[in-house]
C-alpha positions as CSV (number, residue, x, y, z in Angstrom):
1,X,177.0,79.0,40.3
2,X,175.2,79.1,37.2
3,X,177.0,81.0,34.5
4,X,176.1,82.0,31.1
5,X,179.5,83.3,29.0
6,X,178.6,85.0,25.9
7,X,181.5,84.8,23.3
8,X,181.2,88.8,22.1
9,X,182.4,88.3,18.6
10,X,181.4,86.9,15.1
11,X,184.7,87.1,13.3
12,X,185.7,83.7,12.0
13,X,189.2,82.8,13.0
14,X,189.0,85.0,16.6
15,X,191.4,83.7,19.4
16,X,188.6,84.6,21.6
17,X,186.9,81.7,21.3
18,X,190.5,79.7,22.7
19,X,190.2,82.2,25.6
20,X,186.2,81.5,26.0
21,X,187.0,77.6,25.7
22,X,189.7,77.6,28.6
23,X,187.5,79.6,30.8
24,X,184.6,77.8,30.2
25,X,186.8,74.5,31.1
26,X,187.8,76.0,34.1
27,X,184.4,77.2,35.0
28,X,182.6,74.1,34.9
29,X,184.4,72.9,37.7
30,X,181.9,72.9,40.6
31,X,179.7,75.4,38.2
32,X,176.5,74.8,36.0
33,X,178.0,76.8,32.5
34,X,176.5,77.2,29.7
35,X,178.1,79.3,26.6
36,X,176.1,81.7,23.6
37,X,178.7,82.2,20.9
38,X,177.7,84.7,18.6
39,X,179.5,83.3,15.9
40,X,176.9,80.5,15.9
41,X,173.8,82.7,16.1
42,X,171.5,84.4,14.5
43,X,170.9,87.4,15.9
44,X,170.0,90.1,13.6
45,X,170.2,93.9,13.8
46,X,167.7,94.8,16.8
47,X,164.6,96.7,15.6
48,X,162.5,96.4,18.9
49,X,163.6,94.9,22.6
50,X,162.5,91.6,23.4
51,X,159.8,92.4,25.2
52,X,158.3,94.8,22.4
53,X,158.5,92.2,19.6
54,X,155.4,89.7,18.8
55,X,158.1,87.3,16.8
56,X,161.4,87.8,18.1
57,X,164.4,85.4,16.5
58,X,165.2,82.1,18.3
59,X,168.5,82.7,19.4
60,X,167.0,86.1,20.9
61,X,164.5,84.0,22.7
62,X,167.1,81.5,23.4
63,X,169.3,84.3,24.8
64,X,166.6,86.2,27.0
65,X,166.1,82.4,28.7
66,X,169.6,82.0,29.2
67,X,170.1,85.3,31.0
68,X,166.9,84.8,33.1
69,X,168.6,81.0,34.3
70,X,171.7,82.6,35.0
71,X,173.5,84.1,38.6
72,X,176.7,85.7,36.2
73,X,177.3,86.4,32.7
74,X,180.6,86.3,31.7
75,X,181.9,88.5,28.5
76,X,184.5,87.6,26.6
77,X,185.5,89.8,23.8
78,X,188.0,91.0,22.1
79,X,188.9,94.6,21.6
80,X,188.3,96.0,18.1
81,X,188.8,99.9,17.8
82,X,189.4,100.5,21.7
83,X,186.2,99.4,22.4
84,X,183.5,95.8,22.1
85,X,182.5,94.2,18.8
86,X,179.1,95.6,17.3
87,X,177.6,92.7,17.2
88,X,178.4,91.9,21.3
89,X,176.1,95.3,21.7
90,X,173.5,94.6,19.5
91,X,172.7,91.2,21.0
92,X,172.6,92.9,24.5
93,X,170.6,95.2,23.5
94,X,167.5,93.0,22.9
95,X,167.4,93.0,27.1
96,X,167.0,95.5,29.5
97,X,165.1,94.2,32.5
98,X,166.2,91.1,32.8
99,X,169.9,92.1,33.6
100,X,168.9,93.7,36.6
101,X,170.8,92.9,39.7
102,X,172.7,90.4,37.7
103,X,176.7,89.8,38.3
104,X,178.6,90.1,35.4
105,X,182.2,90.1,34.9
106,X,184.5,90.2,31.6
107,X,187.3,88.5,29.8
108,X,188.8,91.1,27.1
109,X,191.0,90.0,24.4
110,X,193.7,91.6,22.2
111,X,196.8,90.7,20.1
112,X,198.3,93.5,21.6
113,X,199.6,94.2,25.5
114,X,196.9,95.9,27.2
115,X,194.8,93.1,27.0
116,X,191.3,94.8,25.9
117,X,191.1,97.4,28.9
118,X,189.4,99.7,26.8
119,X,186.9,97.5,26.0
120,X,186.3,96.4,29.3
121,X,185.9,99.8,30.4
122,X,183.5,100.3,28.3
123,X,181.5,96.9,28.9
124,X,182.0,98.1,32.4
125,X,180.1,101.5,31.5
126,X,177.5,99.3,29.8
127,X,176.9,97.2,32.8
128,X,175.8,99.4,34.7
129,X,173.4,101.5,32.1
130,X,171.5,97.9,31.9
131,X,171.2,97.9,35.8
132,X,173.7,94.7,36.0
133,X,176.0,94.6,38.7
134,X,180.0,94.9,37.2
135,X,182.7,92.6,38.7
136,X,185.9,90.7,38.4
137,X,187.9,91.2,34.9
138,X,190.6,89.1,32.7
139,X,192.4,91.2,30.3
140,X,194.7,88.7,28.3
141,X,197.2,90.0,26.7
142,X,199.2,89.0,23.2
143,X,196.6,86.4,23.1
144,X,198.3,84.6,20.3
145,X,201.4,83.8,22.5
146,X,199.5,81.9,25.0
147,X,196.6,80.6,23.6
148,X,196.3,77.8,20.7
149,X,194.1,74.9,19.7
150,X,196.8,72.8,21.5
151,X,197.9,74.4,24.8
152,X,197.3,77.5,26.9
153,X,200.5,79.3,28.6
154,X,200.9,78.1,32.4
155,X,200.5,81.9,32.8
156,X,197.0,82.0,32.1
157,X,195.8,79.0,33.3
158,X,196.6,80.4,36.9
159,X,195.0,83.5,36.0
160,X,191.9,82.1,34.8
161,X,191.6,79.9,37.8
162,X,192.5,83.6,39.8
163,X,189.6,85.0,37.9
164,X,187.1,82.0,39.0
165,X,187.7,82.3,42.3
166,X,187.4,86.4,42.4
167,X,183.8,85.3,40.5
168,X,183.4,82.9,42.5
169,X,183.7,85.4,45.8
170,X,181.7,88.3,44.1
171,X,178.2,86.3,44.3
């Protein structure tokens, strides 16, 4: 499977990114992965699609050829406000038509214990107004409790390898 995961937040010191590395580890078992971290790009406030601008940024071009390589993208995000981080719909929002027919699924993050739902509801909702096909979710829960630079919680390390398989299944 070739999978693209797109880290869906910019804030420096996010747990998101110790969720994104552990299911990127897990992924690349048997899998062709490759990760776009927001936090390392520059992708500026979208003025025109892709496809309607003569100079688009790197990392949008960078992006657009990620998405086109890929059989799954995978969001991870945490939830801000009930819903995804600004900057996670701004950078999918420079595509339209080449998310079509494309599996994604979602890994939504919060310090609290419903473990991003509303966001991935709403990523869900998105999904399909982009013509992508939604599928298997991870909501983790009280990230900080399970996840660190050093370890993650025996608890999620079966989930996550739960959560590869159901993406695994859904192509």
């Amino acid at each position: 499977m070739k999978q693209l995961i797109i880290v869906g937040t910019a804030r420096e010191g996010s747990k998101t990114g110790l969720v994104a590395d552990a299911v990127r580890e897990e992924f690349s078992e048997g899998n062709d992965v490759k990760v776009f971290d927001l936090k390392d790009r520059e992708v500026p406030s979208m003025e025109r699609m892709l496809q309607h601008d003569e100079n688009p940024p790197e990392d949008v071009k960078e992006f657009a050829e990620l998405v086109n390589w890929c059989e799954m993208l995978t969001l991870i995000s945490p939830e801000y406000n009930h819903s995804y981080p600004g900057v996670l719909k701004n950078c999918l929002d420079y595509l339209y038509s080449e998310y079509g027919g494309k599996a994604f699924s979602y890994v939504t993050v919060s310090g609290g214990g419903f473990g991003g739902v509303r966001s991935q509801s709403h990523l869900h909702d998105l999904t399909l107004a982009l013509g992508g096909r939604p599928g298997p979710s991870l909501h983790v829960s009280r990230v900080g409790d399970h996840f660190s630079e050093e370890k993650v919680s025996e608890e999620y390390i079966d989930r996550i390898k739960t959560f590869r398989d159901n993406c695994r299944e859904f192509l």
